[in-house]
MMTF fields as JSON, N, C-alpha, C and O atoms, coordinates in Angstrom:
{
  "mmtfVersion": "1.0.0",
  "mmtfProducer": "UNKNOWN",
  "numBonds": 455,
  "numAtoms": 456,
  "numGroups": 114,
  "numChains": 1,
  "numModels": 1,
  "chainsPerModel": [1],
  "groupsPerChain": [114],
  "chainIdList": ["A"],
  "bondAtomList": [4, 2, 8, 6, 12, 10, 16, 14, 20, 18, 24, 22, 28, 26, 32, 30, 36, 34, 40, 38, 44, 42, 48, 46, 52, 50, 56, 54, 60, 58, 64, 62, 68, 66, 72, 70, 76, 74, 80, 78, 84, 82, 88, 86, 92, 90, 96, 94, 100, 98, 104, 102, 108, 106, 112, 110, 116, 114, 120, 118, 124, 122, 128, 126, 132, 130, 136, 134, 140, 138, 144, 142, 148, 146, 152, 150, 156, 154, 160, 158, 164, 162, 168, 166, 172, 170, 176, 174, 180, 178, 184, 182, 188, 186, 192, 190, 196, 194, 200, 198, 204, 202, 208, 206, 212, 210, 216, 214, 220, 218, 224, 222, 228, 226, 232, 230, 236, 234, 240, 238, 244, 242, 248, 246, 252, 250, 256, 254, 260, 258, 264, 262, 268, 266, 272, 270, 276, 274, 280, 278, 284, 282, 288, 286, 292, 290, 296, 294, 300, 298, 304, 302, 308, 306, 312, 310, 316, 314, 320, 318, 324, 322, 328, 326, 332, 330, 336, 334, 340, 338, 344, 342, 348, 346, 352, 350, 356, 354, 360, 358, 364, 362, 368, 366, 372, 370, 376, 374, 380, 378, 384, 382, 388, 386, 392, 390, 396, 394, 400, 398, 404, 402, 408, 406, 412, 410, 416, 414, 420, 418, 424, 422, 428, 426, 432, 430, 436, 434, 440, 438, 444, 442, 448, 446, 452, 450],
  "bondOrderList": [1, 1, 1, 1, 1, 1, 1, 1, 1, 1, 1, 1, 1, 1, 1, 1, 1, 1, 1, 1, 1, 1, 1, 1, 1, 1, 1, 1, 1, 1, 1, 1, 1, 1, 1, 1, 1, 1, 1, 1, 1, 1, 1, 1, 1, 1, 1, 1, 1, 1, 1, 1, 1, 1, 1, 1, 1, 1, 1, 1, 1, 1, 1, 1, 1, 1, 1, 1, 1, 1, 1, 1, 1, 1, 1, 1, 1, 1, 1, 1, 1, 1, 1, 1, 1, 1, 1, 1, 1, 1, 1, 1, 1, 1, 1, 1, 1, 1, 1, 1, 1, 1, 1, 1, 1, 1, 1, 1, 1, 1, 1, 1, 1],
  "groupList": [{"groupName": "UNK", "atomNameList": ["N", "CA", "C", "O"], "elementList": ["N", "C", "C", "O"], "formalChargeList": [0, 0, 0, 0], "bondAtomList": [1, 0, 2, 1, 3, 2], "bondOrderList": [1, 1, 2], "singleLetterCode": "X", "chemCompType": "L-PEPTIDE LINKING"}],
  "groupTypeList": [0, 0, 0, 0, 0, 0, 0, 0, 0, 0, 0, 0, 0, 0, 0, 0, 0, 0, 0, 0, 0, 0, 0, 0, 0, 0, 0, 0, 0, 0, 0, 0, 0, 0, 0, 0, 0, 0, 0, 0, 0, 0, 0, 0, 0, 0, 0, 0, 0, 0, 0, 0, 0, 0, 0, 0, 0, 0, 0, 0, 0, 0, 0, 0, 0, 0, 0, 0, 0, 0, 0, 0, 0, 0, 0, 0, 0, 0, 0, 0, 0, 0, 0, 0, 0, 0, 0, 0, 0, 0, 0, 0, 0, 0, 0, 0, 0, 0, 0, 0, 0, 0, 0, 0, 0, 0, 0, 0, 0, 0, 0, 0, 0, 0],
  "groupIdList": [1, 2, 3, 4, 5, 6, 7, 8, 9, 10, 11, 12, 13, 14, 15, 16, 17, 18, 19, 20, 21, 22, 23, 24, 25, 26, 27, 28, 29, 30, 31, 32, 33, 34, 35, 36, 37, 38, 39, 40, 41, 42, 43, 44, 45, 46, 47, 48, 49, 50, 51, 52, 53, 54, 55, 56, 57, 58, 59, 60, 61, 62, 63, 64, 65, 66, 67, 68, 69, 70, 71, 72, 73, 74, 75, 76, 77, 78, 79, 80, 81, 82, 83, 84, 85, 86, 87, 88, 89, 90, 91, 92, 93, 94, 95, 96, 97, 98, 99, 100, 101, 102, 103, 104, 105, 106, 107, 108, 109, 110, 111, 112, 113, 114],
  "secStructList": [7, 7, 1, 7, 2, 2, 2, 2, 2, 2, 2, 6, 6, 6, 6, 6, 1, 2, 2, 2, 2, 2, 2, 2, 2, 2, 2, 2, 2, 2, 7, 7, 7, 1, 1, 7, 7, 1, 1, 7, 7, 2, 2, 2, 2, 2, 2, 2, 2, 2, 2, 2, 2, 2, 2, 6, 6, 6, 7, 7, 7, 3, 3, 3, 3, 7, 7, 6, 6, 7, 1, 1, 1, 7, 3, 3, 3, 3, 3, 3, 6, 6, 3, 3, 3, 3, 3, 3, 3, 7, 7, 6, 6, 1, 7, 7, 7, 3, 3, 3, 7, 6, 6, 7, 7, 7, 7, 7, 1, 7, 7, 3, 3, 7],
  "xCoordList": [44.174, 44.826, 44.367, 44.236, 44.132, 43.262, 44.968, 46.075, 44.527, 45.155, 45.487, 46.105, 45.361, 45.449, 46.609, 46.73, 47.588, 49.251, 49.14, 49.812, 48.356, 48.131, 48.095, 48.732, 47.1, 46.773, 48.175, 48.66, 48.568, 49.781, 50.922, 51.491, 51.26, 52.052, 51.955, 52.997, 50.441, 50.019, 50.175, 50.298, 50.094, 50.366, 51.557, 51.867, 52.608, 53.394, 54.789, 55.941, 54.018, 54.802, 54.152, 54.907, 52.974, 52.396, 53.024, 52.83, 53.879, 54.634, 56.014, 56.574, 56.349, 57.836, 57.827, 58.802, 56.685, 56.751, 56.1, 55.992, 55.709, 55.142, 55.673, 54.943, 57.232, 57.401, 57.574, 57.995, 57.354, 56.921, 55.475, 55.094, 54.779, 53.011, 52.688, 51.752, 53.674, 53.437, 53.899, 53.294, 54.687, 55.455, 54.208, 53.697, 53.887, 52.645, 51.408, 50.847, 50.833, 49.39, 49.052, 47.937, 49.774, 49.143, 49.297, 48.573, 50.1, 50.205, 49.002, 47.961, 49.062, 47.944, 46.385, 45.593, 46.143, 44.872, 44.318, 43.168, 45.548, 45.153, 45.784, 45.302, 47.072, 48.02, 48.659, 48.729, 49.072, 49.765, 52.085, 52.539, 52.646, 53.477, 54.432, 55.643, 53.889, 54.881, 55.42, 55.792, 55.443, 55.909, 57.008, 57.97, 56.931, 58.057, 59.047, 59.413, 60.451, 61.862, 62.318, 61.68, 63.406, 63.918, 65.398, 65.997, 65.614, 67.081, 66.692, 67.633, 65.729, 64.949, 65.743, 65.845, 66.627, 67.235, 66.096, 64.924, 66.837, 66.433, 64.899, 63.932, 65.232, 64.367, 63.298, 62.248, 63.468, 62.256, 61.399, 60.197, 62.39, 61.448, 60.443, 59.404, 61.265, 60.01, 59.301, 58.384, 59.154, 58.064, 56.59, 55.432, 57.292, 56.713, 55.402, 54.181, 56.304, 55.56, 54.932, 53.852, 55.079, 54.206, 52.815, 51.725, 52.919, 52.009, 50.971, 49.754, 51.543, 50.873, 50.153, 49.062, 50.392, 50.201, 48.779, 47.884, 49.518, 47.865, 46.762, 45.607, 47.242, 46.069, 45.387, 44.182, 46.508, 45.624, 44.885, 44.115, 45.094, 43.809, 42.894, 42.238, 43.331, 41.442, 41.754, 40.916, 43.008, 43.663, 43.525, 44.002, 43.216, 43.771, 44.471, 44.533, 45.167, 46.359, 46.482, 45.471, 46.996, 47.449, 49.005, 50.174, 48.539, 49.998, 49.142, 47.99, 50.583, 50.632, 51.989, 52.968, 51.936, 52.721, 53.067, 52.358, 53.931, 54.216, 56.001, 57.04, 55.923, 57.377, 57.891, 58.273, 58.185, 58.367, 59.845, 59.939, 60.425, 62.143, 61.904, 62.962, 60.621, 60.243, 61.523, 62.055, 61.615, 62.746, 62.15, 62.712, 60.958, 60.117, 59.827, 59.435, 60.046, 59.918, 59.094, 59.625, 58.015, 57.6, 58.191, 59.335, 57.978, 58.305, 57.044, 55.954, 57.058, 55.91, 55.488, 56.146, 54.719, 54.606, 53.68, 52.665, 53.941, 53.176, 52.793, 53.491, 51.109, 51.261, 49.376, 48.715, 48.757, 48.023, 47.43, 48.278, 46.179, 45.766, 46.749, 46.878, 47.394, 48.667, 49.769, 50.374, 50.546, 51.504, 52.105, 51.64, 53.266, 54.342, 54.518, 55.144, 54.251, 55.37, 56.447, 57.396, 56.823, 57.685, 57.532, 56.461, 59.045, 59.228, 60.394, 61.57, 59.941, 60.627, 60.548, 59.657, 62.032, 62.399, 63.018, 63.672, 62.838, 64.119, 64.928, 64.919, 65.751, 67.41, 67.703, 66.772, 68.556, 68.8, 68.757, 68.695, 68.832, 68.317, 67.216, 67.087, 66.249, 64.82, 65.135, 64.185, 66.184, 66.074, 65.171, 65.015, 64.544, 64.185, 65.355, 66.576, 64.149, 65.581, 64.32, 63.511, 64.535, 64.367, 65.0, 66.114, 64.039, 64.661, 64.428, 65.33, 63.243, 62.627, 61.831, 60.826, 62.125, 60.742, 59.432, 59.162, 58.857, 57.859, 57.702, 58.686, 57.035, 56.761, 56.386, 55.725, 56.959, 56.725, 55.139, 54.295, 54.933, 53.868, 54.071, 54.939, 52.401, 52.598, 51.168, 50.272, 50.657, 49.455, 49.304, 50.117, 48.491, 48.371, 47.132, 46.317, 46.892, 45.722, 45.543, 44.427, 46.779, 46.004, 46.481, 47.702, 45.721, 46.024, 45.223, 44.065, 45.909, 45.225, 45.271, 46.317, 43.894, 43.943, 44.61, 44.239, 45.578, 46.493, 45.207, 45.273],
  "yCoordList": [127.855, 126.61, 125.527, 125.775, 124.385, 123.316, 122.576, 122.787, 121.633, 120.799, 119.575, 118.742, 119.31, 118.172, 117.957, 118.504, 117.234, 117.284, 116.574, 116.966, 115.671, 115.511, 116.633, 116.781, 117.379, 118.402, 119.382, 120.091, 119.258, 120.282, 120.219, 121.186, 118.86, 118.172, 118.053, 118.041, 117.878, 117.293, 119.266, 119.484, 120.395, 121.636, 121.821, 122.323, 121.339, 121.547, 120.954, 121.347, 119.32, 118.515, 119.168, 118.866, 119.936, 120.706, 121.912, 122.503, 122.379, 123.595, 123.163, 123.529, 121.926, 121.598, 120.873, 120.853, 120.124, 119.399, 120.373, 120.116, 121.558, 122.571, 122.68, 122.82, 122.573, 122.4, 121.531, 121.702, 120.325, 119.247, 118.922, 118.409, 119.204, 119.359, 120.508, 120.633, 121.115, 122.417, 121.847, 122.308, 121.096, 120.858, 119.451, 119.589, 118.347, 117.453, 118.211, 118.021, 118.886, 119.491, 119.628, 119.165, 120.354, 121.106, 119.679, 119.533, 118.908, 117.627, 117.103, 117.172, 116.475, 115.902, 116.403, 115.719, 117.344, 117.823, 118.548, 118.973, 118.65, 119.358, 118.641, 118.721, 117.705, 117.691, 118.953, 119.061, 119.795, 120.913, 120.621, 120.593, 120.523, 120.214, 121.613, 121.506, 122.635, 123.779, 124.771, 125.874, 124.081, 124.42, 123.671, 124.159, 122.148, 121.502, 121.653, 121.445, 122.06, 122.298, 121.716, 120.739, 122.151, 121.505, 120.536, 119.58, 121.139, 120.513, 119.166, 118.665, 118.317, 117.311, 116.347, 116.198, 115.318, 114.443, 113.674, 114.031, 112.303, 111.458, 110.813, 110.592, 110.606, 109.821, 110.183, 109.544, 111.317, 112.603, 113.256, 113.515, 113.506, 113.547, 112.109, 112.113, 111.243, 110.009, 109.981, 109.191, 110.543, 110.484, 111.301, 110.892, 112.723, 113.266, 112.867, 112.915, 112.442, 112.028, 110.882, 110.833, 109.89, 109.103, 109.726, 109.205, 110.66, 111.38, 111.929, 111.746, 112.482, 112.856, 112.112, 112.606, 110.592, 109.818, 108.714, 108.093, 109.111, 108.761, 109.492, 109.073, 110.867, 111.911, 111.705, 111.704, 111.53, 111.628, 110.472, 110.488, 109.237, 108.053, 107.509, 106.509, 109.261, 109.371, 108.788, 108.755, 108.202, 107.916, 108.593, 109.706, 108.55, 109.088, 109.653, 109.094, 110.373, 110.944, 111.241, 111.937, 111.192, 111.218, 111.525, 111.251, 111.995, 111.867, 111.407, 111.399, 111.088, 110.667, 110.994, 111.103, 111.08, 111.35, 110.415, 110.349, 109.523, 108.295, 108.023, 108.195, 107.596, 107.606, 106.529, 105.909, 105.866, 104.403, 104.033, 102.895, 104.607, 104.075, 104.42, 104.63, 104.7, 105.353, 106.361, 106.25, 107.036, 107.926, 109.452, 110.537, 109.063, 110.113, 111.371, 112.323, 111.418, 112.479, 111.81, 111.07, 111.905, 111.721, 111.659, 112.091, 111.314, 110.947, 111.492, 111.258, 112.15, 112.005, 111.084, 111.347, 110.373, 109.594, 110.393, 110.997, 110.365, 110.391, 109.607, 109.154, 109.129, 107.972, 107.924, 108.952, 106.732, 106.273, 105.047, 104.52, 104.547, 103.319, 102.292, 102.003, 101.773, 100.738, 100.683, 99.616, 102.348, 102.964, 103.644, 104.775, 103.623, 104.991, 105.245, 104.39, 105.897, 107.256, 107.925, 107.876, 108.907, 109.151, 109.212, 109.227, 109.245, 109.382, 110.605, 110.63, 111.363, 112.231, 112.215, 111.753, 113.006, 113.448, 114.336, 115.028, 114.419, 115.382, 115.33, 114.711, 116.043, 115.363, 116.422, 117.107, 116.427, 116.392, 118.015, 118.548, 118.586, 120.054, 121.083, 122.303, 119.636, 119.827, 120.3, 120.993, 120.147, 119.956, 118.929, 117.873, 119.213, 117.804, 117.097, 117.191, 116.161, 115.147, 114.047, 113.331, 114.247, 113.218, 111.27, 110.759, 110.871, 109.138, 108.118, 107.311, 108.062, 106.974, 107.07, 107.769, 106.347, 107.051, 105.894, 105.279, 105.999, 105.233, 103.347, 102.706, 102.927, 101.348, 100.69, 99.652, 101.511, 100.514, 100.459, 101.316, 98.977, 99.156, 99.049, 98.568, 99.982, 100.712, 100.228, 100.692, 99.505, 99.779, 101.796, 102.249, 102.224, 103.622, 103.495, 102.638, 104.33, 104.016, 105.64, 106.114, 106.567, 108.127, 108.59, 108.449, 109.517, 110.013, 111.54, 111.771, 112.303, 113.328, 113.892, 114.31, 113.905, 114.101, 115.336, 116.399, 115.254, 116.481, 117.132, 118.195],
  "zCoordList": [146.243, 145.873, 146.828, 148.027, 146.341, 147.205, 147.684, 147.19, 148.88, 149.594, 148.667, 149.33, 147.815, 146.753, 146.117, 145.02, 146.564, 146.364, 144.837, 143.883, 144.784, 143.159, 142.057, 141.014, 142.685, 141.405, 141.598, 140.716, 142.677, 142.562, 141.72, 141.214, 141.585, 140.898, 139.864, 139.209, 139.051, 137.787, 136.869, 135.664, 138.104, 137.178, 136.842, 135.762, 137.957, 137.886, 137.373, 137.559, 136.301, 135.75, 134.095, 133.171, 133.69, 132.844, 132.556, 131.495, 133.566, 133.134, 132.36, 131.327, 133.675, 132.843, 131.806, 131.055, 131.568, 129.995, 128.795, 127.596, 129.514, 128.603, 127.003, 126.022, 127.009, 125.377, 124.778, 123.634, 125.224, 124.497, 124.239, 123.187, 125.121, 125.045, 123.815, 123.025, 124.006, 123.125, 121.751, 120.783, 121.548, 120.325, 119.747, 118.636, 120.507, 119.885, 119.881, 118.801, 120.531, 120.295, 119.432, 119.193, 118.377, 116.9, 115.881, 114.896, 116.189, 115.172, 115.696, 115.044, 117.058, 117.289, 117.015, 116.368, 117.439, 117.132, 115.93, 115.817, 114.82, 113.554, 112.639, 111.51, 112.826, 112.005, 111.463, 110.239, 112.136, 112.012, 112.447, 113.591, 111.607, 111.684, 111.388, 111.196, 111.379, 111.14, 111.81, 111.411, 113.343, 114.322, 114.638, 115.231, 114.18, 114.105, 114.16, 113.003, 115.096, 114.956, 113.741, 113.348, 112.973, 111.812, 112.602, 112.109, 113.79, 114.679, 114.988, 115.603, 114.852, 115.967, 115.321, 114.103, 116.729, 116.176, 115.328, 115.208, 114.656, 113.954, 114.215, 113.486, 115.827, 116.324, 116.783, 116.713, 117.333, 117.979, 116.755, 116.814, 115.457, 114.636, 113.647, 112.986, 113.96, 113.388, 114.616, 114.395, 116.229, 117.194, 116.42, 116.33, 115.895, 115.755, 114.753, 114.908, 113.629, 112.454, 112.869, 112.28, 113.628, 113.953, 114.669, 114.43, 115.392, 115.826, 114.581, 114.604, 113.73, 112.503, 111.932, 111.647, 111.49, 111.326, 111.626, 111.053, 113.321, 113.719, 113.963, 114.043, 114.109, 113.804, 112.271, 112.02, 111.312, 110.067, 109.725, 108.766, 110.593, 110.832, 111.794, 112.089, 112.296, 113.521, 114.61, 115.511, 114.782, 116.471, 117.633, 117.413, 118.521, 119.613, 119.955, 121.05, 120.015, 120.357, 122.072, 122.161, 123.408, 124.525, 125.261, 124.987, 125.961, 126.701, 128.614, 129.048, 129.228, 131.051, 131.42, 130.681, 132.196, 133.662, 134.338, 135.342, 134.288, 134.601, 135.358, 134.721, 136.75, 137.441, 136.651, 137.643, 135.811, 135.064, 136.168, 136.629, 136.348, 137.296, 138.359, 138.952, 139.274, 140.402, 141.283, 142.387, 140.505, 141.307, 141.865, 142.01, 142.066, 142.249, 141.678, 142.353, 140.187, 138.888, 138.033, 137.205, 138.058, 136.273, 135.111, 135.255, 133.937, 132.884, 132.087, 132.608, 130.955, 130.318, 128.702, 127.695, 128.667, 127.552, 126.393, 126.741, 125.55, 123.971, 123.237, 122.33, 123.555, 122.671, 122.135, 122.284, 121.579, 120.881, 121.799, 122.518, 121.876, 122.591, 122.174, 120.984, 123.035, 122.571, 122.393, 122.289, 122.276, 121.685, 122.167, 122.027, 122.911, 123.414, 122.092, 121.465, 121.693, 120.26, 120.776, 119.994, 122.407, 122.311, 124.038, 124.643, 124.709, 125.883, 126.564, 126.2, 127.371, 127.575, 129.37, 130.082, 129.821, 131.405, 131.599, 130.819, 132.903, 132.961, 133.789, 134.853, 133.303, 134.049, 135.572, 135.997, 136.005, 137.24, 137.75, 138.858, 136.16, 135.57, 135.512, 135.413, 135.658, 135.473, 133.829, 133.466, 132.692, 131.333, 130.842, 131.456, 129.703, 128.759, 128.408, 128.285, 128.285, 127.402, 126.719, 127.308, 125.377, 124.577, 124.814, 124.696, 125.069, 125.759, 124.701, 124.474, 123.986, 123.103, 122.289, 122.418, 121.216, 119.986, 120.46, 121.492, 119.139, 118.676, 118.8, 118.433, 119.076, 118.946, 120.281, 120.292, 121.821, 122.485, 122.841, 122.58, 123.639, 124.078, 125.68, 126.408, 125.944, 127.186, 127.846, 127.142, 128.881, 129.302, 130.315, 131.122, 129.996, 130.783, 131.518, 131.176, 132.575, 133.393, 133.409, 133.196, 133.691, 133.297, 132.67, 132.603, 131.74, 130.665, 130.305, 130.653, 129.706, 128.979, 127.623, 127.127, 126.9, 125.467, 125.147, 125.646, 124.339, 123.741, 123.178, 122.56]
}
């Protein structure tokens, strides 16, 4: 394991957002939606489908790792060049938590292709 408190962090914000990375991947990179929970509130599921959406018009699809309230936790974003689609954290639990759908705009500086 290297000395690199970045990379330590960036595995280890990859484990805990693991089922949400896990839940956009197959939309994003196939449009595969049948992994989809059928429970997903209202809003988490129009994230989703927006995701679909822009996969099925050759978008980009991304997510980052972003402190947005600097409280020293990441946040991870889901989005499109221009586009948060969805925003997720975690609570004091280290639980997810679903925060925001689709529309805002976001400048990102790092990012990784789902």
């Amino acid at each position: 394991m290297s000395g690199d408190s970045s990379e330590t962090e960036e595995v280890s914000y990859d484990e805990l957002y693991a089922l949400v990375l896990d839940l956009y991947r197959p939309i994003a990179l196939n449009g595969d939606t049948s992994a989809v929970p059928s429970n997903l509130s209202t809003e988490e599921a129009y994230s989703t489908n927006t995701i679909f959406e822009a996969n099925r018009v050759g978008e980009k699809v991304q997510y980052s790792y972003v402190d947005i309230n600097d409280d020293g936790s990441a946040e991870v974003l889901i989005d499109t060049p221009g586009s948060v689609h969805a925003l997720y954290y975690l609570n004091n639990d280290d639980e997810l938590v679903f925060a925001k759908s689709a529309g805002t705009f976001a400048k990102l500086e790092h990012y990784e292709i789902l």
